[in-house]
MARMIVO-797333 format. One record per residue (C-alpha): x, y, z; residue in three letters. Coordinates in steps of 0.1 Angstrom, whole numbers, padded with zeros to 4 digits. Layout:
MARMIVO-797333
<pt><c1>X</c1><c2>Y</c2><c3>Z</c3><residuo>Ala</residuo></pt>
...
//
This chain:
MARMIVO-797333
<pt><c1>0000</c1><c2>0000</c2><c3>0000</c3><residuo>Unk</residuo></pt>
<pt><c1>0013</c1><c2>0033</c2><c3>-0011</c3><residuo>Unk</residuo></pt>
<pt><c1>0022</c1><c2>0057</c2><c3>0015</c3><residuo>Unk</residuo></pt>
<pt><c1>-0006</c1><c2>0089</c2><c3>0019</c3><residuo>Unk</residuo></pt>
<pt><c1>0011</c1><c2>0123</c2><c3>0022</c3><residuo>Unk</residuo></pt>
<pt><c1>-0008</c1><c2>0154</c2><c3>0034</c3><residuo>Unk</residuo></pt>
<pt><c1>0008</c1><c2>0187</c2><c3>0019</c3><residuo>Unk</residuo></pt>
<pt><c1>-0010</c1><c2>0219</c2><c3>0033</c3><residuo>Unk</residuo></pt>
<pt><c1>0011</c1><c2>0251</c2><c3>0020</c3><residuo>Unk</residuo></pt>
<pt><c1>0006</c1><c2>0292</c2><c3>0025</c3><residuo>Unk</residuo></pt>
<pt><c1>0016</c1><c2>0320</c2><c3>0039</c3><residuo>Unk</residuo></pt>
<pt><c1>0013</c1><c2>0314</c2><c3>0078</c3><residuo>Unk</residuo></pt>
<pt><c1>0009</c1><c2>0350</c2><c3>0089</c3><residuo>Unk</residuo></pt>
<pt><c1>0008</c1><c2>0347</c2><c3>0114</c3><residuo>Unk</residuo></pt>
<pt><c1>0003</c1><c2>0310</c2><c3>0121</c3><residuo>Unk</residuo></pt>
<pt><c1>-0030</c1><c2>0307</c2><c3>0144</c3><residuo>Unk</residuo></pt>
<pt><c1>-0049</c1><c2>0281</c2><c3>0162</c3><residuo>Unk</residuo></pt>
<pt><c1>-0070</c1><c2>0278</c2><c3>0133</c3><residuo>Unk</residuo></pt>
<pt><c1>-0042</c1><c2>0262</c2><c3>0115</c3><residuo>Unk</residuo></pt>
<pt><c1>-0036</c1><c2>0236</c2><c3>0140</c3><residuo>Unk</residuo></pt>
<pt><c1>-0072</c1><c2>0229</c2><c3>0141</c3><residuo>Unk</residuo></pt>
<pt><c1>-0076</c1><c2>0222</c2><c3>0105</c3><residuo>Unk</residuo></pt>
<pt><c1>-0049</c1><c2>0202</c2><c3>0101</c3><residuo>Unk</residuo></pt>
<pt><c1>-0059</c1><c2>0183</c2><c3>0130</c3><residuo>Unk</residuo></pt>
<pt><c1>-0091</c1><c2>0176</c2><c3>0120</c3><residuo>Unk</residuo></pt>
<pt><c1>-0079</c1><c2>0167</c2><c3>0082</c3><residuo>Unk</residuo></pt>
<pt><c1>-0056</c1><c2>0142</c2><c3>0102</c3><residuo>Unk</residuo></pt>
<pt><c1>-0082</c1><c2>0125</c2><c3>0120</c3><residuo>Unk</residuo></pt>
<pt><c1>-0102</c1><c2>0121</c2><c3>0089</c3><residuo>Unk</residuo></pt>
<pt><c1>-0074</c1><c2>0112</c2><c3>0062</c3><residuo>Unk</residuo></pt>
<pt><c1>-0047</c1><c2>0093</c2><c3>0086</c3><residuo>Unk</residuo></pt>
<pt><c1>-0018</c1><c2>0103</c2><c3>0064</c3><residuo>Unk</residuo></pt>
<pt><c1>0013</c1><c2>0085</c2><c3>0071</c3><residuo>Unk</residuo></pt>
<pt><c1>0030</c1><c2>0125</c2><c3>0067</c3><residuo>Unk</residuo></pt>
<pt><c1>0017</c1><c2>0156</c2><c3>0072</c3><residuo>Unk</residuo></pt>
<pt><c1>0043</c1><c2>0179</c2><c3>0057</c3><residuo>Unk</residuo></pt>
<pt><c1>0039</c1><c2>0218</c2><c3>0068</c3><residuo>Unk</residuo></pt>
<pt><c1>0050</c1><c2>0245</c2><c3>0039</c3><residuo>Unk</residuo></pt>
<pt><c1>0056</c1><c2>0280</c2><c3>0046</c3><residuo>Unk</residuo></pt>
<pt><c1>0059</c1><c2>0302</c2><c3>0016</c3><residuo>Unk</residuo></pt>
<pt><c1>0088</c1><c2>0328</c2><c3>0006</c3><residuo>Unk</residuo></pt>
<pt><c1>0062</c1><c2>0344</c2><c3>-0018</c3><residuo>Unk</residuo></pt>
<pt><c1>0022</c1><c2>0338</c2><c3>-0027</c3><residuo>Unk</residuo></pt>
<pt><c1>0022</c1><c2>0347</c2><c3>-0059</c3><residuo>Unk</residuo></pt>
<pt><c1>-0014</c1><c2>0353</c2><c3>-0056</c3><residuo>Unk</residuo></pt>
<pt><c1>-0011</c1><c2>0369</c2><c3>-0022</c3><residuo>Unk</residuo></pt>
<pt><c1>0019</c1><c2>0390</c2><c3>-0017</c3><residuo>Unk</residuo></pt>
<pt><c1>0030</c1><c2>0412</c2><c3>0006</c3><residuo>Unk</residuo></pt>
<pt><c1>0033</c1><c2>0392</c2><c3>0036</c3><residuo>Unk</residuo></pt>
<pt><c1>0039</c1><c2>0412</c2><c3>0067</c3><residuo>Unk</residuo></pt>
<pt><c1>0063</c1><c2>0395</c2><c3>0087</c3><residuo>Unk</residuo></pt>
<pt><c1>0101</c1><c2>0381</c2><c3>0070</c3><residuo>Unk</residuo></pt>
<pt><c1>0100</c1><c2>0341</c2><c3>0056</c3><residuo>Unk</residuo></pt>
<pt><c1>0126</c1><c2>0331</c2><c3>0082</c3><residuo>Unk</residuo></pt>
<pt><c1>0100</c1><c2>0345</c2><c3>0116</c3><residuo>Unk</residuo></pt>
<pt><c1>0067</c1><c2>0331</c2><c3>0095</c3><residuo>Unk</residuo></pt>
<pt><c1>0086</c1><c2>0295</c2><c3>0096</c3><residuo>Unk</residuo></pt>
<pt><c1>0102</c1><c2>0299</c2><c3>0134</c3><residuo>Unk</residuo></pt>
<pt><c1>0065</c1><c2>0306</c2><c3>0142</c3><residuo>Unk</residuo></pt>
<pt><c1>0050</c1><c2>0276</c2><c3>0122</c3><residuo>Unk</residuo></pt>
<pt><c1>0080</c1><c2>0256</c2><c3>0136</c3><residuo>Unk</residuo></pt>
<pt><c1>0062</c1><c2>0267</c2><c3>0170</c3><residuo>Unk</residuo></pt>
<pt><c1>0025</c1><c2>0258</c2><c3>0161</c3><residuo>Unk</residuo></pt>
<pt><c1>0035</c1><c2>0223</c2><c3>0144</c3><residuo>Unk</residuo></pt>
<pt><c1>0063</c1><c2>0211</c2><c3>0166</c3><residuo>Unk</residuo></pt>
<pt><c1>0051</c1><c2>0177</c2><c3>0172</c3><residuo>Unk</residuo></pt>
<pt><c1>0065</c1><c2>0143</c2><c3>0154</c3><residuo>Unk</residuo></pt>
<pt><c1>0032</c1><c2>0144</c2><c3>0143</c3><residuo>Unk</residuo></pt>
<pt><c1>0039</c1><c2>0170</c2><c3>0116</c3><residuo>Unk</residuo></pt>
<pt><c1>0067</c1><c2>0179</c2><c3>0094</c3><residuo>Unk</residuo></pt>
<pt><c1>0078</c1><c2>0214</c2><c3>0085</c3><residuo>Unk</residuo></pt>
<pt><c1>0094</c1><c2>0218</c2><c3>0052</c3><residuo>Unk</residuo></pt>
<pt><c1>0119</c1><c2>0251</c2><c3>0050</c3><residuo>Unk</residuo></pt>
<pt><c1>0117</c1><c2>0241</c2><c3>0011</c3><residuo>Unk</residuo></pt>
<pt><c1>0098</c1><c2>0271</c2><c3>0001</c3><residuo>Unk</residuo></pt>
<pt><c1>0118</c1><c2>0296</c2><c3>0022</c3><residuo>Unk</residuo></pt>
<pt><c1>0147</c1><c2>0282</c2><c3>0012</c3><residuo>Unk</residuo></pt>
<pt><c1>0145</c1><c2>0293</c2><c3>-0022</c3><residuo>Unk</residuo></pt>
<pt><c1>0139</c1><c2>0325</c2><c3>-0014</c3><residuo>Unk</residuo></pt>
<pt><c1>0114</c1><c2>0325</c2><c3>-0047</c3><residuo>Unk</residuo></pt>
<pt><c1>0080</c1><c2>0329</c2><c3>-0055</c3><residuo>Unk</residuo></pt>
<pt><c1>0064</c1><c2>0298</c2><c3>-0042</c3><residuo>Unk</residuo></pt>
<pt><c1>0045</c1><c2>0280</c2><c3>-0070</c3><residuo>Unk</residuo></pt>
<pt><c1>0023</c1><c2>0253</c2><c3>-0062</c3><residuo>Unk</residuo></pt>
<pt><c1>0033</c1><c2>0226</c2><c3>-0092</c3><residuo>Unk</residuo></pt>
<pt><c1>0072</c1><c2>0234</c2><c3>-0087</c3><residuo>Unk</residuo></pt>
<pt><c1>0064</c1><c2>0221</c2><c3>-0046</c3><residuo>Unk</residuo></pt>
<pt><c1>0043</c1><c2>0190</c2><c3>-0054</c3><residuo>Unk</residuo></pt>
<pt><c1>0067</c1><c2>0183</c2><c3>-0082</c3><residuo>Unk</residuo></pt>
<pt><c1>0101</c1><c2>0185</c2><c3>-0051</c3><residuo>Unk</residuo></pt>
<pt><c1>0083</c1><c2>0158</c2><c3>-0031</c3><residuo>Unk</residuo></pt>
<pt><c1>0069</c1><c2>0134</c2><c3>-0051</c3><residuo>Unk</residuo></pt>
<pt><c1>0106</c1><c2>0133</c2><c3>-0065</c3><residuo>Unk</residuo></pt>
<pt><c1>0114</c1><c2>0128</c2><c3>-0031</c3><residuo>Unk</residuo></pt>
<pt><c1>0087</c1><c2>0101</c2><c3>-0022</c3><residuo>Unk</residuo></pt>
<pt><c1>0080</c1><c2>0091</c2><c3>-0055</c3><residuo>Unk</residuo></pt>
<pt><c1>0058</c1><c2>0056</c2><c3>-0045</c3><residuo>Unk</residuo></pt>
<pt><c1>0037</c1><c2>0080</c2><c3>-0024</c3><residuo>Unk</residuo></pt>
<pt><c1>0001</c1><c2>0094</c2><c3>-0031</c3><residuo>Unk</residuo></pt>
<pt><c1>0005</c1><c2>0128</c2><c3>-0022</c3><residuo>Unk</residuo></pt>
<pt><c1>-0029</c1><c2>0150</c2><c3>-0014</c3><residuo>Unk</residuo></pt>
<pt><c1>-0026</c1><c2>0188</c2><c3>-0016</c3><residuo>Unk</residuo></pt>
<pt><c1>-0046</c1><c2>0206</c2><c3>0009</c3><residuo>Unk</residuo></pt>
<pt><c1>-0066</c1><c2>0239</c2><c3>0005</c3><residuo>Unk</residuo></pt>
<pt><c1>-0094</c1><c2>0261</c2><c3>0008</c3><residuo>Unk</residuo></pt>
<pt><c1>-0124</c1><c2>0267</c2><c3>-0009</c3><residuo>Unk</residuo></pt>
<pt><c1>-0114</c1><c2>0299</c2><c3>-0023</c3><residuo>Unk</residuo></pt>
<pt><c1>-0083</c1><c2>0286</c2><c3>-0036</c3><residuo>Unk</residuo></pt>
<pt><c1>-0100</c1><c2>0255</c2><c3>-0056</c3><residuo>Unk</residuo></pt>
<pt><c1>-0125</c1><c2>0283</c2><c3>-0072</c3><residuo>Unk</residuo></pt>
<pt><c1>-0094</c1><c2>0298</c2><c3>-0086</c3><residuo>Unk</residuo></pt>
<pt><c1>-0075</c1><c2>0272</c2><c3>-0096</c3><residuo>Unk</residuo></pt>
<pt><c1>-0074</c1><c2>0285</c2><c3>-0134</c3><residuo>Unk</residuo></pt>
<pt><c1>-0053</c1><c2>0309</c2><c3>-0123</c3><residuo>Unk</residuo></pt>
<pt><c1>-0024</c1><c2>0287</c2><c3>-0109</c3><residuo>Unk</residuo></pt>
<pt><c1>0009</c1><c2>0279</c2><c3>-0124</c3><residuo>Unk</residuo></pt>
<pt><c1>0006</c1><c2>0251</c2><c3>-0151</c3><residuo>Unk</residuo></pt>
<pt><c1>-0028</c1><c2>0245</c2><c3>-0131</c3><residuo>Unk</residuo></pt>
<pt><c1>-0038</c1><c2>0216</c2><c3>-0155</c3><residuo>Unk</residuo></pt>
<pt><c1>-0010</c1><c2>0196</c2><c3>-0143</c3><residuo>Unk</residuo></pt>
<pt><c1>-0011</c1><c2>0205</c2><c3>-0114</c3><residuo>Unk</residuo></pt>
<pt><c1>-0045</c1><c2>0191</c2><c3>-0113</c3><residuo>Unk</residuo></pt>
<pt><c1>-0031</c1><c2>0156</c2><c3>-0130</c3><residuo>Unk</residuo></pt>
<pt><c1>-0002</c1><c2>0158</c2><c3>-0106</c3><residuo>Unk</residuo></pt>
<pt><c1>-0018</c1><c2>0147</c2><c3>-0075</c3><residuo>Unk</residuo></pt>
<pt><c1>-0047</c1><c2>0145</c2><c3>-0052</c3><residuo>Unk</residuo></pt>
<pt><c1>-0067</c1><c2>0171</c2><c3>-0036</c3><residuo>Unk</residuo></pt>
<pt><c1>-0081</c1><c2>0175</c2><c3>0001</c3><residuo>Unk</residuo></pt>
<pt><c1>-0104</c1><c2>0210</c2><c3>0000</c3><residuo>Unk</residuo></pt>
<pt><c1>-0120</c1><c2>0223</c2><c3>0025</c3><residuo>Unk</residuo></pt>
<pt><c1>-0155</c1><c2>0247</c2><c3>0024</c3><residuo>Unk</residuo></pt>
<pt><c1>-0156</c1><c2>0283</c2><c3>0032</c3><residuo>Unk</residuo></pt>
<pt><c1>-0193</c1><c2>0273</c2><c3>0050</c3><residuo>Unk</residuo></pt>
<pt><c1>-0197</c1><c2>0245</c2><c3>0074</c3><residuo>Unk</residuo></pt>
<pt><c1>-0223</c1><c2>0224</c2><c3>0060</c3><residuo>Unk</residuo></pt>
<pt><c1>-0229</c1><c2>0246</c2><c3>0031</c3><residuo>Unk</residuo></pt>
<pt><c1>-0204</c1><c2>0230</c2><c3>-0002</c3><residuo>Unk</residuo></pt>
<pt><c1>-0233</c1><c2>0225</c2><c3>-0034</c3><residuo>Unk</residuo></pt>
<pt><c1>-0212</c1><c2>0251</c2><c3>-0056</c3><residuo>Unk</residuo></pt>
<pt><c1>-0174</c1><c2>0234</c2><c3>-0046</c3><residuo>Unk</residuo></pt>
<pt><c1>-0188</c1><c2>0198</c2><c3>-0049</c3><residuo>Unk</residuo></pt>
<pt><c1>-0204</c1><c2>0201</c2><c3>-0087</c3><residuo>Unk</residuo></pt>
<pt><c1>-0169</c1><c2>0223</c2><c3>-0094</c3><residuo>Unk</residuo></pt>
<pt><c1>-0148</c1><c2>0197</c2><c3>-0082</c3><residuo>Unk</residuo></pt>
<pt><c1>-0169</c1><c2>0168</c2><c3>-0100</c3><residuo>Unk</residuo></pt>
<pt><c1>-0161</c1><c2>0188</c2><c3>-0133</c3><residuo>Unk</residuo></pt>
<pt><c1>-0120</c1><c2>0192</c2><c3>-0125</c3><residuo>Unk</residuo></pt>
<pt><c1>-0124</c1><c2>0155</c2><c3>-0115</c3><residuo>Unk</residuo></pt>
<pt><c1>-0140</c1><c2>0145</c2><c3>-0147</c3><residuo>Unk</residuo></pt>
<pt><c1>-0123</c1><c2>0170</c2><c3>-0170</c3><residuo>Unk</residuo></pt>
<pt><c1>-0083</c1><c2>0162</c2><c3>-0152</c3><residuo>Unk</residuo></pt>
<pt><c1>-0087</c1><c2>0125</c2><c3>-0139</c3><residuo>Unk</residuo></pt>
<pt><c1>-0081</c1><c2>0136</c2><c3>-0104</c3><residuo>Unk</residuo></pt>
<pt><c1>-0092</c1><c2>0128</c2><c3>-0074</c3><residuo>Unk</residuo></pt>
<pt><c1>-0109</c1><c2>0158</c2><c3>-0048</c3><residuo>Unk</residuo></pt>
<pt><c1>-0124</c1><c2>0150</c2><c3>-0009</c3><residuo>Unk</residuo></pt>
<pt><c1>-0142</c1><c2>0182</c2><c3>0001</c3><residuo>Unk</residuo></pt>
<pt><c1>-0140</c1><c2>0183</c2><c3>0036</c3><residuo>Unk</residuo></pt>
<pt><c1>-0174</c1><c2>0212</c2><c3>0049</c3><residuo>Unk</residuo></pt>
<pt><c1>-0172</c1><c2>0201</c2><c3>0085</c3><residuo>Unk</residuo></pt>
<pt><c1>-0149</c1><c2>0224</c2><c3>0097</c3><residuo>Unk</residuo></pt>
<pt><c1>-0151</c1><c2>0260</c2><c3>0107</c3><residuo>Unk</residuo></pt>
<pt><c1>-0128</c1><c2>0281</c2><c3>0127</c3><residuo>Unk</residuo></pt>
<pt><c1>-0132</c1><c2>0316</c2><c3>0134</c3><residuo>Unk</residuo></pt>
<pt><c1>-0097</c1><c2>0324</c2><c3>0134</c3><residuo>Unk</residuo></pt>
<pt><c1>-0084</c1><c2>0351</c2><c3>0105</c3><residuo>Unk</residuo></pt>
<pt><c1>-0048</c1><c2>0360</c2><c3>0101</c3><residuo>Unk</residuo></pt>
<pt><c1>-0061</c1><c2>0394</c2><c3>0086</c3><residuo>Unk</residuo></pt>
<pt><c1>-0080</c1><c2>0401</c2><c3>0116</c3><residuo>Unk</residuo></pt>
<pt><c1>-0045</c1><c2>0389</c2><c3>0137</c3><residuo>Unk</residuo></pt>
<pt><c1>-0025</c1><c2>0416</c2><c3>0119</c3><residuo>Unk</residuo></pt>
<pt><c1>-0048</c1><c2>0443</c2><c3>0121</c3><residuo>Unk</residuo></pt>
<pt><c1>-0053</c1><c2>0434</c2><c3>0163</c3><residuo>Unk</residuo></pt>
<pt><c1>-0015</c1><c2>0432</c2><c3>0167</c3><residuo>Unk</residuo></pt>
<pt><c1>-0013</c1><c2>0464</c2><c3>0146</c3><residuo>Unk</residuo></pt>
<pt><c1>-0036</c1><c2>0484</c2><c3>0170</c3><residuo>Unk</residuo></pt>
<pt><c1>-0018</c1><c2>0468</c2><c3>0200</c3><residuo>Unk</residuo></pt>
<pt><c1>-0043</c1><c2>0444</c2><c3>0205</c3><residuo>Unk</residuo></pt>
<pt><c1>-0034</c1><c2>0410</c2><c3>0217</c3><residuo>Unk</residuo></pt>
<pt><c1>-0053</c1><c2>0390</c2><c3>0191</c3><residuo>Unk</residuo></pt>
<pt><c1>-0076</c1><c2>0359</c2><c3>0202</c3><residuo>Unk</residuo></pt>
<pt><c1>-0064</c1><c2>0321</c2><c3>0187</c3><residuo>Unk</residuo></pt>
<pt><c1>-0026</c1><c2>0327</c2><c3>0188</c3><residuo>Unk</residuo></pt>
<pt><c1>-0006</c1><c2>0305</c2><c3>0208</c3><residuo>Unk</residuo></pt>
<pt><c1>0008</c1><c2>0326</c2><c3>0240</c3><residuo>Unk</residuo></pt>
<pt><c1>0046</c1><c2>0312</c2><c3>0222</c3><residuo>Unk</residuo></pt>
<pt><c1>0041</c1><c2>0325</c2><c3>0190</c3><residuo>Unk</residuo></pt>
<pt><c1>0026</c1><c2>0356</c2><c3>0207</c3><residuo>Unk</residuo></pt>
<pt><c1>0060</c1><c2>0357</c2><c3>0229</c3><residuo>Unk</residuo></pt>
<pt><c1>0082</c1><c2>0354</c2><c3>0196</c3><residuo>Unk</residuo></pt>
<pt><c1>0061</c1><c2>0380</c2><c3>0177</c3><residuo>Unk</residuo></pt>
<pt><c1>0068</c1><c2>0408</c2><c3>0205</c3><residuo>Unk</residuo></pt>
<pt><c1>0101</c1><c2>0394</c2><c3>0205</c3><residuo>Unk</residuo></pt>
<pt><c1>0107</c1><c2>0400</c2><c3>0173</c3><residuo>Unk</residuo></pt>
<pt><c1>0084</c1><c2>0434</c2><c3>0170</c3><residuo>Unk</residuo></pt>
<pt><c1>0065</c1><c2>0420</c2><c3>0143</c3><residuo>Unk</residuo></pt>
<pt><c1>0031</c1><c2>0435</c2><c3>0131</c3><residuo>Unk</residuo></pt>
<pt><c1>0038</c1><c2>0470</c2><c3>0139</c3><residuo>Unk</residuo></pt>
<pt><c1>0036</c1><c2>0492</c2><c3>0109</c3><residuo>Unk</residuo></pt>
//
């Protein structure tokens, strides 16, 4: 039996208890034999991230520092824009009898057409995604049927979860001198640490 890889990428920024939640809970229902953690240098479709690569991957270190869970300093380490394909394509080099699952969010399956080489990235691998609305995925399940038809792939839609947790609301609370609910009081040490969020 092939071994099941869990890859959840982005930009961690900060990394919250929503996070670790999700990737819990995807755990418990997938059982991957790896759960591999991948902080971005760069979202190409999100840029700008507010804190430096090197503190976004201390703090996911921080979050995710279990054997339970990997963290991959691929991304950050070369200090690129982070494309999705050129990620999937490092570790199935890497564990290339593995059946590797890609893990995202509703939002970013909706705009997968505007990915890098998104059509084989869709061939390359399997898909875990995860609705916006608990209970509420009509619209992402008929989409995914079409990508699975259309690309031969394979996509579990997980609408089970919600968190409340927002890294946008985070920044804007650390901004204002808030302390910000659903960060770990250690990653809330290393960001005043590390005077990050402050304008």
């Amino acid at each position: 039996m092939s071994e099941k890889i869990i890859i959840f990428g982005g930009s961690f920024d900060p990394p919250h208890q929503g996070h670790k939640a999700l990737v819990e809970h995807v755990k418990e229902l997938f059982t991957p034999d790896r759960f591999i953690i991948v902080p971005c240098f760069i979202q190409p479709l999100k840029p700008g991230q507010s804190a430096d690569p090197q503190s976004r991957l201390d703090m996911v270190k921080l979050l995710f520092g279990t054997a339970d869970f990997l963290v991959s300093d691929h991304e950050i380490k070369k200090g690129d824009v982070s494309y999705s394909i050129d990620t999937i394509m490092h570790f199935k080099e890497i564990f290339k009898e593995a059946d590797i699952y890609f893990l995202m969010g509703e939002d970013s399956l909706m705009n997968i057409k505007k990915w890098k080489d998104y059509e084989r990235l869709l061939e390359t691998c399997k898909y875990i995604v995860v609705s916006r609305t608990k209970g509420e995925s009509d619209k992402l399940r008929t989409f995914a049927a079409e990508l699975e038809s259309r690309y031969e792939t394979e996509i579990h839609v997980v609408d089970d979860f919600y968190h409340a947790a927002s890294s946008t609301e985070i920044r804007a609370k650390l901004l204002n001198g808030i302390k910000p609910e659903y960060v770990n009081p250690n990653i809330f040490s290393y960001i005043r640490a590390h005077d990050l969020y402050r304008g």
